[in-house]
PDB file of N, CA, C and O in Angstrom:
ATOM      1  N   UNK A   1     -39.113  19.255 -35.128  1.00  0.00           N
ATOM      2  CA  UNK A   1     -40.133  19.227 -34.092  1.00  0.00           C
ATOM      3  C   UNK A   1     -39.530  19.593 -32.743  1.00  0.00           C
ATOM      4  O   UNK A   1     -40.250  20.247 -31.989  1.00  0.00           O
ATOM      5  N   UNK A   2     -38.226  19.238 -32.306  1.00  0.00           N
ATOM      6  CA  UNK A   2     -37.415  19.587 -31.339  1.00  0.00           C
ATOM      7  C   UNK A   2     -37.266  20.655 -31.068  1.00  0.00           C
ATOM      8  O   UNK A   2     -37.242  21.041 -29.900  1.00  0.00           O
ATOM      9  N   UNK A   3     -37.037  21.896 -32.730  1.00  0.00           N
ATOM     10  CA  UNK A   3     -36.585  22.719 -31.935  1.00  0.00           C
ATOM     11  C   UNK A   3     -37.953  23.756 -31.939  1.00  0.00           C
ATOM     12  O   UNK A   3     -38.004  24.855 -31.387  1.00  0.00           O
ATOM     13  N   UNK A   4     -38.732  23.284 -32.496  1.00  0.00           N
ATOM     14  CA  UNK A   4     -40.099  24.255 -32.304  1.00  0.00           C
ATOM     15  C   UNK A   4     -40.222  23.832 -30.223  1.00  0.00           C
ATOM     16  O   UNK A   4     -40.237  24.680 -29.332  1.00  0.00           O
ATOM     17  N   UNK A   5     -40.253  23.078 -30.136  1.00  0.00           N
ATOM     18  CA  UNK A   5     -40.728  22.981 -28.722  1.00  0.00           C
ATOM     19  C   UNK A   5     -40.099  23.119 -27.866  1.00  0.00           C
ATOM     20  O   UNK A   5     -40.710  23.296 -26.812  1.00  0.00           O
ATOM     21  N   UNK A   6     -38.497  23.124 -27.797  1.00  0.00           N
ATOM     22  CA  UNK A   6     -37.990  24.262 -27.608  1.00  0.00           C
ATOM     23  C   UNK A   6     -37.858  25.409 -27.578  1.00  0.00           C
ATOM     24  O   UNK A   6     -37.485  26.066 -26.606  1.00  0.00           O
ATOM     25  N   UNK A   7     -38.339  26.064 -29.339  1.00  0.00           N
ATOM     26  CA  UNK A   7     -38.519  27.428 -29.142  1.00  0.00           C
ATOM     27  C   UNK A   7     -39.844  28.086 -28.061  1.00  0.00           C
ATOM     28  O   UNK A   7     -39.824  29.178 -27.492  1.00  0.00           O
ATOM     29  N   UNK A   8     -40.785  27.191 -28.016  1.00  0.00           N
ATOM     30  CA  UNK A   8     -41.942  28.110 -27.621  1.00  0.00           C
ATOM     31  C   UNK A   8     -42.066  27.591 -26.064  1.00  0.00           C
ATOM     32  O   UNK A   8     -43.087  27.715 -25.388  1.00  0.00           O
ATOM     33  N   UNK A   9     -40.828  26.981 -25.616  1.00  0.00           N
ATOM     34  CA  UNK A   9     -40.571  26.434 -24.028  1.00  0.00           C
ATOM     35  C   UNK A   9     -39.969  27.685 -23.455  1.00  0.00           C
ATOM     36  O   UNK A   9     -40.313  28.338 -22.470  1.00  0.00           O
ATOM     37  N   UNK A  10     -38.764  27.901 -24.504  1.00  0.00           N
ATOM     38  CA  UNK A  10     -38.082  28.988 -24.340  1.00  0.00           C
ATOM     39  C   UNK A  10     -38.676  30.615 -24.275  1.00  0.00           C
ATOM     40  O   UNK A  10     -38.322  31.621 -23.661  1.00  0.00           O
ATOM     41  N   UNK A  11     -39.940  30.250 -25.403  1.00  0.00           N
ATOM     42  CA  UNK A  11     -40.661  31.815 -25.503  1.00  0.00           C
ATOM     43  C   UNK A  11     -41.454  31.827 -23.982  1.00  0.00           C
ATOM     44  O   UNK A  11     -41.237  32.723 -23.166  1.00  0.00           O
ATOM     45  N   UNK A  12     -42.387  30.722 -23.729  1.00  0.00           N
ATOM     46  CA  UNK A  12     -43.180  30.756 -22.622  1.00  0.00           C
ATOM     47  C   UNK A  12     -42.512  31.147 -21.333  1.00  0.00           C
ATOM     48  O   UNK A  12     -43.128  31.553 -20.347  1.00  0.00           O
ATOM     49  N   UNK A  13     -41.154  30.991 -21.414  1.00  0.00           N
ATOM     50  CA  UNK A  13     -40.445  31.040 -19.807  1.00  0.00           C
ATOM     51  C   UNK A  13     -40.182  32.361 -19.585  1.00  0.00           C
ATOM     52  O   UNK A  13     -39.992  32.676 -18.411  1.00  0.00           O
ATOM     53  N   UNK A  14     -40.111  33.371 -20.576  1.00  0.00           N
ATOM     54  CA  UNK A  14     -40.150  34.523 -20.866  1.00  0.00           C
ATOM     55  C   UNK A  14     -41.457  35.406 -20.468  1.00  0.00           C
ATOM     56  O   UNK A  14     -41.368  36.502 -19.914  1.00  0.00           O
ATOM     57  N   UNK A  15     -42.712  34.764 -20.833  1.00  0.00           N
ATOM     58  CA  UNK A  15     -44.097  35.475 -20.856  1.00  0.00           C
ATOM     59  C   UNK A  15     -44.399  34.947 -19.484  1.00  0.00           C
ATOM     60  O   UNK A  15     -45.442  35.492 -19.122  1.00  0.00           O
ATOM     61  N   UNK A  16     -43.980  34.180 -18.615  1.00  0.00           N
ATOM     62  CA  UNK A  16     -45.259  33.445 -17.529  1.00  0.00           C
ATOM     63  C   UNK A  16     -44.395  34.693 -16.361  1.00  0.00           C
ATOM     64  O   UNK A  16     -45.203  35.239 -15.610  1.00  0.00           O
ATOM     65  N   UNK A  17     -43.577  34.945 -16.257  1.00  0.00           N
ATOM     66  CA  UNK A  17     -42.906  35.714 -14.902  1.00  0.00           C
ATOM     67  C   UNK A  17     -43.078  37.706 -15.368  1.00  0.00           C
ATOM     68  O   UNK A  17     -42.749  38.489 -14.477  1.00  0.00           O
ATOM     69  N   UNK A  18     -43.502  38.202 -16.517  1.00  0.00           N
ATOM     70  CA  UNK A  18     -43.572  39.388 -17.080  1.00  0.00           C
ATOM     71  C   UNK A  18     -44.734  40.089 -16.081  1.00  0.00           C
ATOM     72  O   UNK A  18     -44.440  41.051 -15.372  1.00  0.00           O
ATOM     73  N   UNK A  19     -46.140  39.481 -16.104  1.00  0.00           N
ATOM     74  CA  UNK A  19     -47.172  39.887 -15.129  1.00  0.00           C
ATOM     75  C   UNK A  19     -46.210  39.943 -13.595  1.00  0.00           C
ATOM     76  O   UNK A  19     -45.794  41.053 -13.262  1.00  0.00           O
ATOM     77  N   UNK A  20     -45.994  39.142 -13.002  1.00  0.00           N
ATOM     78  CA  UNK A  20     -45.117  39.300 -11.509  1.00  0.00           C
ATOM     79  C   UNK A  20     -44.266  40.537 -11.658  1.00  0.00           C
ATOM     80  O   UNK A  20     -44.538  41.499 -10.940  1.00  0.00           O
ATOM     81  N   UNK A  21     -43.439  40.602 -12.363  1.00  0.00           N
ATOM     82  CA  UNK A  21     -42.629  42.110 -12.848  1.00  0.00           C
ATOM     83  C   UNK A  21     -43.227  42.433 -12.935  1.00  0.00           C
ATOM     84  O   UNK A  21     -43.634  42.453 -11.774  1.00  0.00           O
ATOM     85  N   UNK A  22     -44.401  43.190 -13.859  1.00  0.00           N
ATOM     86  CA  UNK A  22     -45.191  44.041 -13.977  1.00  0.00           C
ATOM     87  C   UNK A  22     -46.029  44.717 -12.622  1.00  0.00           C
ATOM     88  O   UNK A  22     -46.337  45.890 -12.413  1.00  0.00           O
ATOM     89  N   UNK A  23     -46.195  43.844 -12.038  1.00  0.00           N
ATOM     90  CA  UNK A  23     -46.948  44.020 -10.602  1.00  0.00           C
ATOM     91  C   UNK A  23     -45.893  44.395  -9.821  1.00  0.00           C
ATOM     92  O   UNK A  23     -46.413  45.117  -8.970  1.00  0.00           O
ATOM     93  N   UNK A  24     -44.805  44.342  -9.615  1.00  0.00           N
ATOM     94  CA  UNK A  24     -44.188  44.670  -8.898  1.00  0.00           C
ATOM     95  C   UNK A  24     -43.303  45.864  -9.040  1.00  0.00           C
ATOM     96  O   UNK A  24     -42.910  46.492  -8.057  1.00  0.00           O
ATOM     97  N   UNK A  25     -42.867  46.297 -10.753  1.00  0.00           N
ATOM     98  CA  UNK A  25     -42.877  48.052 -10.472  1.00  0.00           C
ATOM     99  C   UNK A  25     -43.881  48.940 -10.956  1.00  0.00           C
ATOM    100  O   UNK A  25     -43.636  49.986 -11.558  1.00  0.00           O
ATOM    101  N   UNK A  26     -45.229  48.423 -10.631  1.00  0.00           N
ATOM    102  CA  UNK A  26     -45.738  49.091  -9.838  1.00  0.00           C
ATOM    103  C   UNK A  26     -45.975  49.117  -8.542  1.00  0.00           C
ATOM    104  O   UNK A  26     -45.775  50.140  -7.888  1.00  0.00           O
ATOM    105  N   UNK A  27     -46.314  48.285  -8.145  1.00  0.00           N
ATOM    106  CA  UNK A  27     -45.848  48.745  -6.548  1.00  0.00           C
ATOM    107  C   UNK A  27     -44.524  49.635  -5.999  1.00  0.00           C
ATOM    108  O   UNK A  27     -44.366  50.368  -5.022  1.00  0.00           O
ATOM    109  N   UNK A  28     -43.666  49.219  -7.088  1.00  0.00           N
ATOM    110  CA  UNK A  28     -42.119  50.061  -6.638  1.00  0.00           C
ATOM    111  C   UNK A  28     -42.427  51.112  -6.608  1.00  0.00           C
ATOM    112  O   UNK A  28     -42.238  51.804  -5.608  1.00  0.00           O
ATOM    113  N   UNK A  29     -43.082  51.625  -7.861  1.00  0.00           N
ATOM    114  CA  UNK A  29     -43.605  53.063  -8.117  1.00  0.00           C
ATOM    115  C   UNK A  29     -44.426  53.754  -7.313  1.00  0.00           C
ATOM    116  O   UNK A  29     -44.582  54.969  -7.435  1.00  0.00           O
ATOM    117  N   UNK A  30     -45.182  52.839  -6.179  1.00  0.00           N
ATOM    118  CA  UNK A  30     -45.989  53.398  -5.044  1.00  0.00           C
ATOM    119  C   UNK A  30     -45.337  53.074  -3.871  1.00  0.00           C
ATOM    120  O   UNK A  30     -45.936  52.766  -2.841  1.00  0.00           O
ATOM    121  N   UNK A  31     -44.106  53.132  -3.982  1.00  0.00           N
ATOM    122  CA  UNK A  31     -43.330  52.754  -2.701  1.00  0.00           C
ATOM    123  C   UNK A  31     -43.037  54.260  -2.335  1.00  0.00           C
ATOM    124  O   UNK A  31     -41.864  54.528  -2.595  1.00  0.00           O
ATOM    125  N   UNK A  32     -43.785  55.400  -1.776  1.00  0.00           N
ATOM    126  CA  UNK A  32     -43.222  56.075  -1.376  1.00  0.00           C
ATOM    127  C   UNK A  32     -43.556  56.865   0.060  1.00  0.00           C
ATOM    128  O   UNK A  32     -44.326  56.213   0.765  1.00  0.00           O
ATOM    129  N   UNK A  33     -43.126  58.147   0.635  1.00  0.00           N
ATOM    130  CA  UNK A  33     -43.140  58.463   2.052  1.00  0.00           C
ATOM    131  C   UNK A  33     -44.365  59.338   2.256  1.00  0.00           C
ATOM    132  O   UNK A  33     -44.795  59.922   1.261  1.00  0.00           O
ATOM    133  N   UNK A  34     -44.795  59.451   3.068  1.00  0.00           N
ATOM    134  CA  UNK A  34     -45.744  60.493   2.832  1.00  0.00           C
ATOM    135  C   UNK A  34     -45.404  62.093   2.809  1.00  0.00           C
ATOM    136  O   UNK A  34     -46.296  62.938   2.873  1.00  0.00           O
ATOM    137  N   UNK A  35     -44.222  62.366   2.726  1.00  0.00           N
ATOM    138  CA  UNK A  35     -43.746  63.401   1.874  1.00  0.00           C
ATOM    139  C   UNK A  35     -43.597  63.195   0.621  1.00  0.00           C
ATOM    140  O   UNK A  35     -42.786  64.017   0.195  1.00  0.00           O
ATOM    141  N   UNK A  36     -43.994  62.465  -0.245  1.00  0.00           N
ATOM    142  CA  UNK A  36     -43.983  61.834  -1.737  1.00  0.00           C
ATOM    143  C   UNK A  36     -42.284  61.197  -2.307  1.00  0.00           C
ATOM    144  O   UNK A  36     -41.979  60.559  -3.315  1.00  0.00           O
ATOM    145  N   UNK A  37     -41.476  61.693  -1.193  1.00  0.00           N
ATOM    146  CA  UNK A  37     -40.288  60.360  -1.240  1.00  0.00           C
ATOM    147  C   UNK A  37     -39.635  59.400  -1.998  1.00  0.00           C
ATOM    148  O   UNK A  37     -40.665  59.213  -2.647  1.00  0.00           O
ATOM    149  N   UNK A  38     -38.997  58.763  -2.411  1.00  0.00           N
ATOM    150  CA  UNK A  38     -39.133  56.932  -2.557  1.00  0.00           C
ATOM    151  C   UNK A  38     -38.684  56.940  -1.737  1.00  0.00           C
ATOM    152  O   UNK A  38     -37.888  57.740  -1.246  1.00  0.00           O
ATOM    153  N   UNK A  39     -39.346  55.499  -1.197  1.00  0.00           N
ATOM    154  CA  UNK A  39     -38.724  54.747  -0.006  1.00  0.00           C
ATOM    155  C   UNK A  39     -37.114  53.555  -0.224  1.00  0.00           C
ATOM    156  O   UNK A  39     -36.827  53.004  -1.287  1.00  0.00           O
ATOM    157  N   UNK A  40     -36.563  53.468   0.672  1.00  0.00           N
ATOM    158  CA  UNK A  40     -35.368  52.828   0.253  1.00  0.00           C
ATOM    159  C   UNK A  40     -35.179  51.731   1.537  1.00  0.00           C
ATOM    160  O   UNK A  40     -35.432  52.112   2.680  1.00  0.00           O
ATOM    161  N   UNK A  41     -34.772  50.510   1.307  1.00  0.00           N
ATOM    162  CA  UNK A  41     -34.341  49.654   2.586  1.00  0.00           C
ATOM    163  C   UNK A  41     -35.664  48.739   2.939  1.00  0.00           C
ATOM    164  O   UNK A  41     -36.578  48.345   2.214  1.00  0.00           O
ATOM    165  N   UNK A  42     -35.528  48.645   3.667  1.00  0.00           N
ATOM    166  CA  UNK A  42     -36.470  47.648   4.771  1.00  0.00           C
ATOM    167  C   UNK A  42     -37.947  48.317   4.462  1.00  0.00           C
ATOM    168  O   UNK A  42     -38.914  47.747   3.957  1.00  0.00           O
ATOM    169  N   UNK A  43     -37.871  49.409   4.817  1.00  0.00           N
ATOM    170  CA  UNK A  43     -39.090  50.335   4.268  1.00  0.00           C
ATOM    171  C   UNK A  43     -40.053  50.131   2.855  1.00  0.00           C
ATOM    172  O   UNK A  43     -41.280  50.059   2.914  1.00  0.00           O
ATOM    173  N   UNK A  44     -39.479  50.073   1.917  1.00  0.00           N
ATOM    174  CA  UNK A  44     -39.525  50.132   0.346  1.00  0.00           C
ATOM    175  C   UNK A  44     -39.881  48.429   0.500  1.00  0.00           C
ATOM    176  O   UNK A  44     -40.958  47.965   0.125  1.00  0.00           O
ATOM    177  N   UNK A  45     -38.938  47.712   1.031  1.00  0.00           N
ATOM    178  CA  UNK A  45     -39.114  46.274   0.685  1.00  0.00           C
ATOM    179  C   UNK A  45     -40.761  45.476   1.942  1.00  0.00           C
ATOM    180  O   UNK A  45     -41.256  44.357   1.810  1.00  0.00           O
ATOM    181  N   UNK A  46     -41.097  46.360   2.805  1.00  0.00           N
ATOM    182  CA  UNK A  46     -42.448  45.856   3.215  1.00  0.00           C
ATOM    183  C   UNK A  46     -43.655  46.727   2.384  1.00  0.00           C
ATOM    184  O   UNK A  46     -44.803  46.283   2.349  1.00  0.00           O
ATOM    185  N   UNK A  47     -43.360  47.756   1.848  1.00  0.00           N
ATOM    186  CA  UNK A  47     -44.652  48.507   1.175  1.00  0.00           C
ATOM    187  C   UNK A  47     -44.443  47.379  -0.398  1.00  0.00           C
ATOM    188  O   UNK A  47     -45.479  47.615  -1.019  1.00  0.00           O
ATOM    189  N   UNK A  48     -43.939  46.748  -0.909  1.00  0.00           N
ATOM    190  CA  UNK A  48     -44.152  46.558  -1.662  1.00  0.00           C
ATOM    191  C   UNK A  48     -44.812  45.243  -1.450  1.00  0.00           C
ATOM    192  O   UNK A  48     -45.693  44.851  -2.215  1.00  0.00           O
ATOM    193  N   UNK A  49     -44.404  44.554  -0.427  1.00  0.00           N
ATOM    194  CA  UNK A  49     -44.605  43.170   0.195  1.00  0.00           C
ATOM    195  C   UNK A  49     -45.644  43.303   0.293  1.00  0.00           C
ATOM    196  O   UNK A  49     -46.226  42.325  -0.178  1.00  0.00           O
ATOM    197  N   UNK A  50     -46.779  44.555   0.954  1.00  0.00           N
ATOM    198  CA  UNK A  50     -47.941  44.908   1.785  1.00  0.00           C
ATOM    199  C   UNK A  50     -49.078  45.166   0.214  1.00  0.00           C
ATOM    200  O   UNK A  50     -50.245  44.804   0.065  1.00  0.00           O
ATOM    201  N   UNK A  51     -47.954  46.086  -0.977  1.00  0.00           N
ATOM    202  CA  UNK A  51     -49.099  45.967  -2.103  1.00  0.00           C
ATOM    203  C   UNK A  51     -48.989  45.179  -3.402  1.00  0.00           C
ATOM    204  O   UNK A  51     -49.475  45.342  -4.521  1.00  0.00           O
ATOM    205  N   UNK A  52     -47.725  43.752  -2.559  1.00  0.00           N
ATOM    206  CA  UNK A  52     -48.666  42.791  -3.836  1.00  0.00           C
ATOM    207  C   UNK A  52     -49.252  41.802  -3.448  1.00  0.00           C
ATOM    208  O   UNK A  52     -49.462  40.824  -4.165  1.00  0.00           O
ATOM    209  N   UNK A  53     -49.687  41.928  -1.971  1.00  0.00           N
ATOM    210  CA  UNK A  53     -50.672  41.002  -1.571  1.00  0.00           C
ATOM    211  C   UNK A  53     -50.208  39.938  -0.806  1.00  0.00           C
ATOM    212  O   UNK A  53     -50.931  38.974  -0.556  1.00  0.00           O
ATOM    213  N   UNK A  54     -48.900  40.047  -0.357  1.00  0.00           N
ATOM    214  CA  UNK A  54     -47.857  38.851   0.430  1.00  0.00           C
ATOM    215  C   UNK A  54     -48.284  38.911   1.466  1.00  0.00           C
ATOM    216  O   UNK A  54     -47.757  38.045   2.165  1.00  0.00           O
ATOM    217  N   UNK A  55     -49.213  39.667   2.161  1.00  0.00           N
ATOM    218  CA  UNK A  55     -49.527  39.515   3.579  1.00  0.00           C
ATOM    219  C   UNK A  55     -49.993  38.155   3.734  1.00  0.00           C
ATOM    220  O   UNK A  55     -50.276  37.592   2.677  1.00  0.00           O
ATOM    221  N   UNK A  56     -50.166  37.382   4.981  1.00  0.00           N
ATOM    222  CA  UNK A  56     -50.474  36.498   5.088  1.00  0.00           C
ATOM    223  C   UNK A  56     -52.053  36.805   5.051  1.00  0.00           C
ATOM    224  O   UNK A  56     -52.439  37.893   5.479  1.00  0.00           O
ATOM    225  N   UNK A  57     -53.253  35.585   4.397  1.00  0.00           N
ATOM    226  CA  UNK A  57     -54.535  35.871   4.364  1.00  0.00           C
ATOM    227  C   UNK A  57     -55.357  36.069   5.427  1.00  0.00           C
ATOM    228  O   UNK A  57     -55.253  35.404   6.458  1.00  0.00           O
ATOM    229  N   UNK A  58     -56.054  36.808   5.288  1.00  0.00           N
ATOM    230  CA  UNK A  58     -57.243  37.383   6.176  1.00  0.00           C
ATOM    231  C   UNK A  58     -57.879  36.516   6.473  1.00  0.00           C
ATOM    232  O   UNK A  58     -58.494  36.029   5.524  1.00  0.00           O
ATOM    233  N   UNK A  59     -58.068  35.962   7.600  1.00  0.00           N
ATOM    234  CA  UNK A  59     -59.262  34.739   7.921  1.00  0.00           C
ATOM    235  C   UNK A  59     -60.326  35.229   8.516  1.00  0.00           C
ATOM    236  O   UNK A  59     -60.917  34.522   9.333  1.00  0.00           O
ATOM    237  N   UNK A  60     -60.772  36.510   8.229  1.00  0.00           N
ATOM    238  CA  UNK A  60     -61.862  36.588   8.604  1.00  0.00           C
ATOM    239  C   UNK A  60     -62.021  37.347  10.188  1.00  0.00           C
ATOM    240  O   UNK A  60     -62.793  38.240  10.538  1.00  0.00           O
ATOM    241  N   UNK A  61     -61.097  36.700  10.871  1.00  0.00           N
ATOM    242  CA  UNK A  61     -60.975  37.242  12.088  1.00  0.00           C
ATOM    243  C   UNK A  61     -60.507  38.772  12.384  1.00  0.00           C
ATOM    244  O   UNK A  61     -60.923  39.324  13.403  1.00  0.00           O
ATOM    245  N   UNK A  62     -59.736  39.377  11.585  1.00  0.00           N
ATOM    246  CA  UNK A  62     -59.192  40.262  11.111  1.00  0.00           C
ATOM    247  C   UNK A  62     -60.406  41.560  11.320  1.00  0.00           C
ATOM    248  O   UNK A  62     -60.316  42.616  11.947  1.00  0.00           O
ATOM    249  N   UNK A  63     -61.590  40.957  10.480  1.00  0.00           N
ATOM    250  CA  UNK A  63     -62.433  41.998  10.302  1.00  0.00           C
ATOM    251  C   UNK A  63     -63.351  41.870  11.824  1.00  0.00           C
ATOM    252  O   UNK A  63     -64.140  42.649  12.360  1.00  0.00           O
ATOM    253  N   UNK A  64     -62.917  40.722  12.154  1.00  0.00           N
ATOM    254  CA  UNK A  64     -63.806  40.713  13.962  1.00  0.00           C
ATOM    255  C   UNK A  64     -63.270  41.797  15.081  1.00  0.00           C
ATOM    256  O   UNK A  64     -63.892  42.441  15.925  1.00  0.00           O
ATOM    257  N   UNK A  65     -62.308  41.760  14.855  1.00  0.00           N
ATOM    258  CA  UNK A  65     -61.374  42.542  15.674  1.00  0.00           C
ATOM    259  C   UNK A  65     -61.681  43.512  16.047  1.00  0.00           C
ATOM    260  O   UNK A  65     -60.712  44.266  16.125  1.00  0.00           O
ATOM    261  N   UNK A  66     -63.107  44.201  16.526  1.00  0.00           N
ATOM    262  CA  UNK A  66     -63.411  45.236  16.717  1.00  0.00           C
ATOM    263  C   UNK A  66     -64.089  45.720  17.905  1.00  0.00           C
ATOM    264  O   UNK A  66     -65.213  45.257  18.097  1.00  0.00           O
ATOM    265  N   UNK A  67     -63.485  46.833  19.012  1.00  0.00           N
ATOM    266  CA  UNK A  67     -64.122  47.097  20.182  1.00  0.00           C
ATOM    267  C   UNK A  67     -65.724  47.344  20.447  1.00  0.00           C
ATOM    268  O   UNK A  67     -66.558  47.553  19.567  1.00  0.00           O
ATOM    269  N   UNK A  68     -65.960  47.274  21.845  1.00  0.00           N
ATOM    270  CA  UNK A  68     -67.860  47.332  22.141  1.00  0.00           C
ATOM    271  C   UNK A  68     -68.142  48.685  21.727  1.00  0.00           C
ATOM    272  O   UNK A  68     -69.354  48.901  21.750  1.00  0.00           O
ATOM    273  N   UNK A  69     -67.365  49.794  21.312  1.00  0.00           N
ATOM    274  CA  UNK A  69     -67.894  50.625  20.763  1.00  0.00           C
ATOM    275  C   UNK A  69     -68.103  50.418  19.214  1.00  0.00           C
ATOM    276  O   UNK A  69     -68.953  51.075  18.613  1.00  0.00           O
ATOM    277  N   UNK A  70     -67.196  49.364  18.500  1.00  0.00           N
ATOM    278  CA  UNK A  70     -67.753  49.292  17.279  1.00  0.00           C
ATOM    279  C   UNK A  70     -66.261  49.876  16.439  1.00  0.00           C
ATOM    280  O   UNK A  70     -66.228  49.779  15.212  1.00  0.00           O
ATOM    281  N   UNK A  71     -65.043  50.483  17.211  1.00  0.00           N
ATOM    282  CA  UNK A  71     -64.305  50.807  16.399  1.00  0.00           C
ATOM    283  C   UNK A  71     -62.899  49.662  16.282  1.00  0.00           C
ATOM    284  O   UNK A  71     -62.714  48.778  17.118  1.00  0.00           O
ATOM    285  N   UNK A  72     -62.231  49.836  15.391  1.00  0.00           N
ATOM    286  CA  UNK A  72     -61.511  48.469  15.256  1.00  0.00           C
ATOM    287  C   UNK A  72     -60.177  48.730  16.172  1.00  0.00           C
ATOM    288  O   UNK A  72     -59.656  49.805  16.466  1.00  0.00           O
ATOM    289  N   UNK A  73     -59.670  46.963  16.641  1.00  0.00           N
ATOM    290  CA  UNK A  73     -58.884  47.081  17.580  1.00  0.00           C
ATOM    291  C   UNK A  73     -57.232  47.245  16.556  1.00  0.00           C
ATOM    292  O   UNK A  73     -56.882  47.072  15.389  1.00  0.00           O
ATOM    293  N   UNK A  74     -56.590  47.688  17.896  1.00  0.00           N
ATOM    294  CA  UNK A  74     -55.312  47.800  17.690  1.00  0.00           C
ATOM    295  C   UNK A  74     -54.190  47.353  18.638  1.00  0.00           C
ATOM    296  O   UNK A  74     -54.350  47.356  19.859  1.00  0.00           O
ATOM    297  N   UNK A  75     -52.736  46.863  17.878  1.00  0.00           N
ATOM    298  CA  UNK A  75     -51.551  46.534  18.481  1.00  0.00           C
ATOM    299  C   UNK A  75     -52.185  44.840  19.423  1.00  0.00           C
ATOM    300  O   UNK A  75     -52.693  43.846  18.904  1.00  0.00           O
ATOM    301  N   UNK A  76     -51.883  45.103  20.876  1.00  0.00           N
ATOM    302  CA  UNK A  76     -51.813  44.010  21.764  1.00  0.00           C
ATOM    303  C   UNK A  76     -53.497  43.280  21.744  1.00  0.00           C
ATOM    304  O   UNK A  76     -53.791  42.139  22.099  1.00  0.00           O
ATOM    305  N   UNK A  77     -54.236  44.136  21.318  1.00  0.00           N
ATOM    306  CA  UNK A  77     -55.740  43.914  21.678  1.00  0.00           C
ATOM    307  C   UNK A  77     -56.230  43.360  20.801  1.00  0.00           C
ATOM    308  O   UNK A  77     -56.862  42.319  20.979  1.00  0.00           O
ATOM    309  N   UNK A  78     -56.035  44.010  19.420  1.00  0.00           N
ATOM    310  CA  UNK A  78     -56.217  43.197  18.175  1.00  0.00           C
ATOM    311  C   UNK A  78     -55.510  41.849  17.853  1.00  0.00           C
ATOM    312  O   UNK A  78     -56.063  41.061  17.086  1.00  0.00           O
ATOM    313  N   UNK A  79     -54.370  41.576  18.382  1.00  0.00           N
ATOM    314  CA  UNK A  79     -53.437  40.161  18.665  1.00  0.00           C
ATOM    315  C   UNK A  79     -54.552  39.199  19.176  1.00  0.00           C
ATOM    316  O   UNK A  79     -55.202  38.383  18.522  1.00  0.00           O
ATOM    317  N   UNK A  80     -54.603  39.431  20.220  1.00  0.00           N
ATOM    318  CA  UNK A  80     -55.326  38.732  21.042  1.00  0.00           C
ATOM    319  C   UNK A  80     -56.325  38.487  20.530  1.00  0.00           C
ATOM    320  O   UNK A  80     -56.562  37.286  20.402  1.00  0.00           O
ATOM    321  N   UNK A  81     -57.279  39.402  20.049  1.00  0.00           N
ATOM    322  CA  UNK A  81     -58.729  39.162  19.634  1.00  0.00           C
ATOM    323  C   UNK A  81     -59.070  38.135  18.416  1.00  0.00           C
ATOM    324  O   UNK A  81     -60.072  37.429  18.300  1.00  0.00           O
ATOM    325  N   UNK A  82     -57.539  38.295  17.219  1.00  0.00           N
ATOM    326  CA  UNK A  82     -57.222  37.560  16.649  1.00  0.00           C
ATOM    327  C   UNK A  82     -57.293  35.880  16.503  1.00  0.00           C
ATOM    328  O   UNK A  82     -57.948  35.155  15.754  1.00  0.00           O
ATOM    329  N   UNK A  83     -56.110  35.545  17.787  1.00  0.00           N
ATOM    330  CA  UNK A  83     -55.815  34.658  18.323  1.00  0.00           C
ATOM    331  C   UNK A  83     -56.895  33.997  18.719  1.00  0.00           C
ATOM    332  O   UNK A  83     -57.045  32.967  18.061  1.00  0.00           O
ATOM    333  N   UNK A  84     -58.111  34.255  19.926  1.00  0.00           N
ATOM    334  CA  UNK A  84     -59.133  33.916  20.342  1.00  0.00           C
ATOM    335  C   UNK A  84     -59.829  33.358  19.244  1.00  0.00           C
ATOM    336  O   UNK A  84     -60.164  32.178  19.135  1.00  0.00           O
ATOM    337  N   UNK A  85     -60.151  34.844  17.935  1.00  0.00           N
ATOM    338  CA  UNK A  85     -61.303  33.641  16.877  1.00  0.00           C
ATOM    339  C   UNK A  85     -60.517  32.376  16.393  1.00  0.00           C
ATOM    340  O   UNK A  85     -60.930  31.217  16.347  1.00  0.00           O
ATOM    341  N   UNK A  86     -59.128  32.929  15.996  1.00  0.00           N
ATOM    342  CA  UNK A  86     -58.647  31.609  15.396  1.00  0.00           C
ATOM    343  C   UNK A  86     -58.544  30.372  16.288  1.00  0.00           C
ATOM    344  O   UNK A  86     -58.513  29.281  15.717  1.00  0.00           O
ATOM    345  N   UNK A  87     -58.496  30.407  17.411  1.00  0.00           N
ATOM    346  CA  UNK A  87     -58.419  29.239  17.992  1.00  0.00           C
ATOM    347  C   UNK A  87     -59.875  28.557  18.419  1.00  0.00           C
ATOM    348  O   UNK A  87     -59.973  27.361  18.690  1.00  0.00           O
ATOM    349  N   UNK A  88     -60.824  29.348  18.436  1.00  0.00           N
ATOM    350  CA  UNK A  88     -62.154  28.878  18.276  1.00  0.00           C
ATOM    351  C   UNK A  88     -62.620  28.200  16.917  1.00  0.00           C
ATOM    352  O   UNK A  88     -63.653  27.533  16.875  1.00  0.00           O
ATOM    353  N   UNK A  89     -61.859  28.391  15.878  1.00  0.00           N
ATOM    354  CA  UNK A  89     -62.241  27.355  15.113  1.00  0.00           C
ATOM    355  C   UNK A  89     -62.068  26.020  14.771  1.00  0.00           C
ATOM    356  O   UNK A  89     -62.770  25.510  13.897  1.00  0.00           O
TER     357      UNK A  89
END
């Protein structure tokens, strides 16, 4: 009985981390430049960060972020605009 539950402790520790690998070369595989590239370094290691979803979550504010003309903000403006909803809640 020991070593069955062992064995299938041992099989499971194997199968639960395969999906995370899996997700992640692919993303490797879309790690590249827009000259079609691979990316290497610091580079390679935030595009992959960016497509398996490690960004920190969207609260919503994210999608507020958008100027009186209606188009979305950027850099210092979008910070801020950020900041404002989140602290209004």
């Amino acid at each position: 009985m020991k070593k069955i539950i062992l064995a299938l402790s041992i099989a499971l520790s194997f199968v639960v981390p395969t999906d995370a690998f899996a997700d992640q070369a692919s993303c490797e595989a879309k790690a590249l430049s827009k000259e079609g590239k691979p990316l290497y370094g610091a580079a390679k290691d935030a595009s992959i960060k960016k497509c398996m979803g490690s960004a920190p979550v969207d609260s919503g504010c994210e999608a507020k972020a958008i100027s009186k003309d209606g188009k979305p903000l950027y850099g210092a403006a979008k910070a801020a605009s950020i900041k404002k909803c989140e602290s209004g809640k």
